[in-house]
Each structure stands twice: as structure tokens, then as C-alpha cells.
N, C-alpha and C positions, 0 to 999 in steps of 0.2 A: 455284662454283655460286651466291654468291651475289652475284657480278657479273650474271646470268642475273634475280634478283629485283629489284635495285637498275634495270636496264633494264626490265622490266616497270610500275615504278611509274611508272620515269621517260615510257614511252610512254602512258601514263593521265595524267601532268597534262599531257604536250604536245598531244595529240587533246584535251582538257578545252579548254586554251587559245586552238586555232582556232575551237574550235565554240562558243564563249560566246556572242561577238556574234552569228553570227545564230541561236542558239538564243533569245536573250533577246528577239530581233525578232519571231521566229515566236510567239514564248508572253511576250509582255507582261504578263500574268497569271495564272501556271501555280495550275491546281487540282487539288485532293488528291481523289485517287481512293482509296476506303479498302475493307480486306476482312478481316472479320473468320472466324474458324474458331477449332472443336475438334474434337477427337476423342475418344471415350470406349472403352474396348475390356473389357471384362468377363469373368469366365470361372469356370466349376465345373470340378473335375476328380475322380475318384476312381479308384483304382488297381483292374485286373482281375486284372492277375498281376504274381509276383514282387514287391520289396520298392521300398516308396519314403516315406518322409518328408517331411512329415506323408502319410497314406494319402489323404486327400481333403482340400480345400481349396477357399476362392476367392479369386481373382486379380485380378490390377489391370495387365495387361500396358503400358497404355496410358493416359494422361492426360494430353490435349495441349493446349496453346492458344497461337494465332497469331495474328499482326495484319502485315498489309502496307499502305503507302501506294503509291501512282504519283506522283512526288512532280512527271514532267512527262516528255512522251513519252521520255525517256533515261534516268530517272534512279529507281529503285527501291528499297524499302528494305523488310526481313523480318526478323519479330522472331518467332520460337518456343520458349514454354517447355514442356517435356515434366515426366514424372515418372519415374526409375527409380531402382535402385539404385547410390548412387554410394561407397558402401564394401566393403573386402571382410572378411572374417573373416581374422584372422593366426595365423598356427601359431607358435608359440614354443616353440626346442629347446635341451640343454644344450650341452656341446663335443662330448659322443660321439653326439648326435642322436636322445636321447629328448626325448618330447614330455613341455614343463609342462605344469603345469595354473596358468591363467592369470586374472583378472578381467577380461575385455572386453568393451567395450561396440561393437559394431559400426555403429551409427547405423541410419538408419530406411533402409526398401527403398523407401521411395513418398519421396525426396525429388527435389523442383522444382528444375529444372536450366538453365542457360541453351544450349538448342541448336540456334541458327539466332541470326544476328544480322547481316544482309550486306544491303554496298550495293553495287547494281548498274548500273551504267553502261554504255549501247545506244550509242555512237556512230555505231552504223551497222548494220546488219541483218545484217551476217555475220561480228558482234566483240561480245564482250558481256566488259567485267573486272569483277569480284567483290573485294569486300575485308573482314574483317572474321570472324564465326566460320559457317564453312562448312560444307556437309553434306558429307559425305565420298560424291565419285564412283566408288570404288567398288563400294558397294553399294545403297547408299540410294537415292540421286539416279535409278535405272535399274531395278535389280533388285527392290528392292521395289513399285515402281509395276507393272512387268508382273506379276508373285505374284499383287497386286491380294486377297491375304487375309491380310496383316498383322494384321487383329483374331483372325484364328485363331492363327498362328504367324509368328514372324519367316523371312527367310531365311539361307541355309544360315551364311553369313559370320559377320551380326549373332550367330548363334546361338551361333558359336564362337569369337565375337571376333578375328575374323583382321585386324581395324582398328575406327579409332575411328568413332564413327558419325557425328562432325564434330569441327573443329579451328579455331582461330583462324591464319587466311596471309589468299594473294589469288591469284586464279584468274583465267585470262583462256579465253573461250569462242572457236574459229574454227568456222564453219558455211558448207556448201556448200549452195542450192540442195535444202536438206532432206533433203539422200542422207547429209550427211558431219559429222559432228561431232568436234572436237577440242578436247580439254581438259587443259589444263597449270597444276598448282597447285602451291603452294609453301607448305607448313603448319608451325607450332611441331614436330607430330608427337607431342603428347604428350595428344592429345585434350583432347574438355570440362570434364575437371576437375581437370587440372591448369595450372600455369606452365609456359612455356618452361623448359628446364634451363639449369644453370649455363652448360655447354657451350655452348649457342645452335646447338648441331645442329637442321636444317632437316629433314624430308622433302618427296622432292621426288616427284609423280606425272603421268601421261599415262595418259590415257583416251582410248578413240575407236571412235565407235560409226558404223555404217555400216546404210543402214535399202536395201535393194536393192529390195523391193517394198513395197510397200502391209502393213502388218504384220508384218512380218516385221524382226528386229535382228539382228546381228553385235557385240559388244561387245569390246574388249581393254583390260587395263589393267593396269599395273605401277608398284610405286613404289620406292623406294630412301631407307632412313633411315641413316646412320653411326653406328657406337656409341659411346657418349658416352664422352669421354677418362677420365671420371671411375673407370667400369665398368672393372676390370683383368681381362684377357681378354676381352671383349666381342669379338662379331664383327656387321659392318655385315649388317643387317636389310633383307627385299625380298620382295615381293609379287607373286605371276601370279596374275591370273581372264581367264577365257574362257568366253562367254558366249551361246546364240543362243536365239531364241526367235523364235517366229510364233501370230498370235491373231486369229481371226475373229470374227463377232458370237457362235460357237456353241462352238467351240473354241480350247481356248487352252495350249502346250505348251514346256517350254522347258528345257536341261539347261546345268549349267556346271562346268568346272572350276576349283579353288581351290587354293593351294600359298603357306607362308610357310618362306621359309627362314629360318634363324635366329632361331625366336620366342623373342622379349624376350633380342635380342641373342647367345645362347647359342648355339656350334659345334653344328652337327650336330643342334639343336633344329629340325627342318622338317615342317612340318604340313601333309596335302593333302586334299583331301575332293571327292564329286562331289554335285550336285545334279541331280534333275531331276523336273519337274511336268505333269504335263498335268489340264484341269478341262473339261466338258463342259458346258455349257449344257440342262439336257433343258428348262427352258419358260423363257420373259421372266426369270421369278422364283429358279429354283432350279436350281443347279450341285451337277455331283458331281464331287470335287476327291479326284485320287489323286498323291500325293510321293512320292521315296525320296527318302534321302540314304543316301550311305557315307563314314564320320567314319576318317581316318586319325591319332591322336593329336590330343585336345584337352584342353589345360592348363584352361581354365577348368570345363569338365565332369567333368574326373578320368577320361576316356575315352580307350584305346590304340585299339582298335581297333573299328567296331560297326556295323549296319545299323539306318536309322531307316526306319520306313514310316508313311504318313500315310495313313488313307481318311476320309471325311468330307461330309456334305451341306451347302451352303451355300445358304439362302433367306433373300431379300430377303423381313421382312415391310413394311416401309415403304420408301419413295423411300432417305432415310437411315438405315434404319434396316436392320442383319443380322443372322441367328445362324445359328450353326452344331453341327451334332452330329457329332464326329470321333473317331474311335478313332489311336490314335497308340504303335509299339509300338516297341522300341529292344533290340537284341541281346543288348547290353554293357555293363552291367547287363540282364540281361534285366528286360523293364517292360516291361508292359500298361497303357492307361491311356484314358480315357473321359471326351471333354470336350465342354462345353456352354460353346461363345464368344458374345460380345452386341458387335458395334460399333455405334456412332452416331456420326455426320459430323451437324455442322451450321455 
């Protein structure tokens, strides 16, 4: 497989190579197209039913800021720092598996992350390679742009961590005449905060998304990670989502299924979950946005089994500016809960 990356690179500096000279003739003096962007996402919550810690609070889901250049009609470059939590809390047991009690300090939840950092290169209109730290295709790059309400809630994946939300590899893009997109990347697989492992195990993924009408997606995508030699008993890790969805200027609807086998390496560790949304436009200004998900086992949440349900109004008060009042209720733990989201794009 990694005869499959070492050709990749190698067909980016050889296309690199023919097309200098007359790139450098056409753009004798290439100028920086620049764009700058944030994102802000806010949020209240307090609990209706059932138990949740702390009962009410405010949130900081989102804290973005991005900068791209066009460095010359082929040649692009994006730099995004976010804000989330990038530690986790560690349980510490003895040989018979009680729990210490331990002094820990788990580091801050609102820290500045590097997540997005890629250079992108057009050789030509229906080929686009990426290098550098990637968003992860598949969820991000796709699913969360059609959601289109990420300041309220993430989607179903991000939420349960079924992948990293980006990674340092290199990606190459092929595209049909608008209908057909396909994407094959090749990442450390150990997401934004960490190193590659000792191992230098790769993941490797395929995406590919198929737009048949006007609005309307078809999405697939699967990836395959090896378990790191180091891991005794480890069993190789791999990924299915499937994906469709259709959205007019009034509605917007869309269901997926998710499935990891072997999460974080471990036989018989396999997680599957469904998603699915639809939001209705009733004026220019304001949407009413209803979700389910059904959660089959999630390690990050501490949930076997459970039904999430979202309802929720979203109104534009400004151009970029939104907030939302949603009710948001979960099985398993049973929890009620009552939130007031705030984004700003600018």
C-alpha cells in the first residue's frame, strides 16, 4: 500500500514538471488572492428531564479562524485553526480493576488546534492532489456542509467519533463533468493531535459521491487502518458510511448509515449508528429542523444503546448571523434538554 502513495506523489511532481513552463508564461506575475474567515457558535443549555452534569451551562461548540490564499490559477493553500477539546480524562485502576483516586489535571476544553493546513494543486479541471493536514472526507468535507446547522449540533459521526475530523497524508481528487466525484487519500490515521506511530501504519480511504440531479447526493465511503504491531491482539480497523440526501431552496432531507468495525482496534468492538434530518424552510428567514439518530454502542459517550431526537427552530436574525431554540432529548441516559445556539460567519 505504500507502493500506491510513493506513485501518487510521484504523479504530482511529474504533472508539476510539464506544466511549469507554460504555467509561468501564462502568469508571468501571479497574484495573491486572499480570504479571510471565522466562525463563532455559542450556546445555553439547561436540562428538562432526567440527570445531566453540570444541569445547565454555556458552551463554546465552535471557535474557528481561517485564512486561504490563490497563490495562481492551480495552486492553493488553507490554513484553519479551530478550538476544541484536545485531552481526555484517564481512569486509573489497580491489577483487580478498582478504580484509584488519582490527582489529574486534564488540560483545557477550548484549546487552539491546528485543523486544516493543505496545499492544493488543479492541474487540470477534473484532478485536484492535496497534501498536507486534511479534512477528513468522510464526514466533514460532505455531511456537515449539507446538515448546514453545525452551530446547533454536530453530525451523527463527529458526535461519536467514528473518525478523526482531519489528518496529516495527501489526497488526490478525480471529477466527472459535475455528476461524479472521487477521492482516495492516504493519512498517518492518527488524527490532529497526535504523531504518526512508531509502526508508520497508514490509513487508507475512498470516497465517492454521485450528484444525479440538481440537489440531490449519493455518497459512499470506506476506509481501512492495520493495527499497529505494537497493540498485541489488535485486529485491523475499517469504516462504512452511506449517505443520500436531496435539498431545495424550501426543503432539505437526508439519512445515513454509519458502522466501525473494530473500534480502536479491538475484536468484535463494532459500532453502527443511523442518521437522518429533514428542515423545512417556512419563510426566507426561518427553518424548522427535525433529526433522529439511533446510537448502536458509543465509546466516547459511554452509550450501548439509545434514540436521540432533535426539534428545533432556526432563524436567521442577520445575513451571518443565526440562532436557534431546540429541544434535544436522548433515550439512554434518559435526558431532556433545552438549547439556545448563536452562530456568526464572517
Amino acid at each position: 500500500m505504500r507502493t500506491g502513495l510513493l506513485i501518487l506523489l510521484s504523479s504530482l511532481l511529474t504533472i508539476n514538471s510539464f506544466s511549469q513552463d507554460s504555467l509561468s508564461k501564462k502568469n508571468p506575475t501571479d497574484v495573491l488572492k486572499h480570504k479571510i474567515w471565522a466562525n463563532i457558535f455559542a450556546s445555553y443549555y439547561t436540562t428538562l428531564s432526567g440527570s445531566n452534569t453540570p444541569s445547565s451551562a454555556f458552551e463554546m461548540p465552535t471557535a474557528l479562524l481561517g485564512y486561504s490564499a490563490s497563490l495562481n490559477d492551480r495552486f492553493k493553500a488553507t490554513i484553519i485553526y479551530d478550538v476544541t477539546r484536545t485531552t481526555n480524562a484517564i481512569r486509573v485502576t489497580d491489577s483487580l480493576g478498582a478504580e484509584l483516586n488519582v490527582s489529574y489535571n486534564e488540560g483545557s476544553r477550548y484549546t487552539a488546534f491546528l485543523k486544516m493546513a493543505e496545499i492544493k494543486y488543479s492541474p487540470a479541471s477534473f484532478i485536484d492532489f492535496h497534501i498536507g493536514q486534511l479534512l477528513n472526507t468522510q464526514y466533514l468535507t460532505t455531511q456537515d456542509k449539507f446538515w448546514g446547522y453545525r452551530y446547533i449540533y454536530f453530525t451523527f459521526q463527529e458526535v461519536h467519533r467514528y473518525g478523526n475530523p482531519a489528518d496529516f497524508g495527501a489526497q488526490v481528487d478525480l471529477k466527472y463533468n459535475s455528476k461524479l466525484l472521487a477521492q482516495l487519500s492516504v493519512t498517518n490515521g492518527d488524527g490532529p493531535f497526535k504523531h504518526q506511530d512508531s509502526d508508520a501504519n497508514f490509513l487508507y480511504s475512498l470516497n465517492i459521491e454521485y450528484y444525479p440531479v440538481k440537489g440531490a447526493i449519493v455518497k459512499f465511503y470506506t476506509d481501512f487502518s492495520p493495527a499497529p504491531k505494537s497493540l498485541i491482539g489488535g485486529y485491523n480497523k475499517s469504516v462504512t458510511s452511506l449517505f443520500a440526501g436531496y435539498k431545495s431552496e424550501r426543503y432539505r432531507f437526508a439519512v445515513e448509515y454509519n458502522a466501525v468495525k473494530n473500534y480502536g482496534f479491538t475484536k468484535n468492538s463494532d459500532f453502527w449508528g443511523i442518521s437522518s434530518f429533514l428542515s423545512y424552510s417556512v419563510t426566507p428567514m426561518a427553518d424548522i429542523i427535525g433529526r433522529y439518530d439511533y446510537i448502536n454502542r458509543s465509546l466516547p459517550l459511554n452509550i450501548e444503546k439509545s434514540h436521540f431526537i432533535l426539534l428545533g427552530l432556526h432563524y436567521k436574525l442577520l445575513s451571518n448571523l443565526s440562532g436557534s431554540a431546540n429541544y434535544r432529548y436522548l433515550t439512554e441516559p434518559q435526558k431532556g434538554m433545552l438549547y439556545f445556539s448563536f452562530g456568526a460567519k464572517f
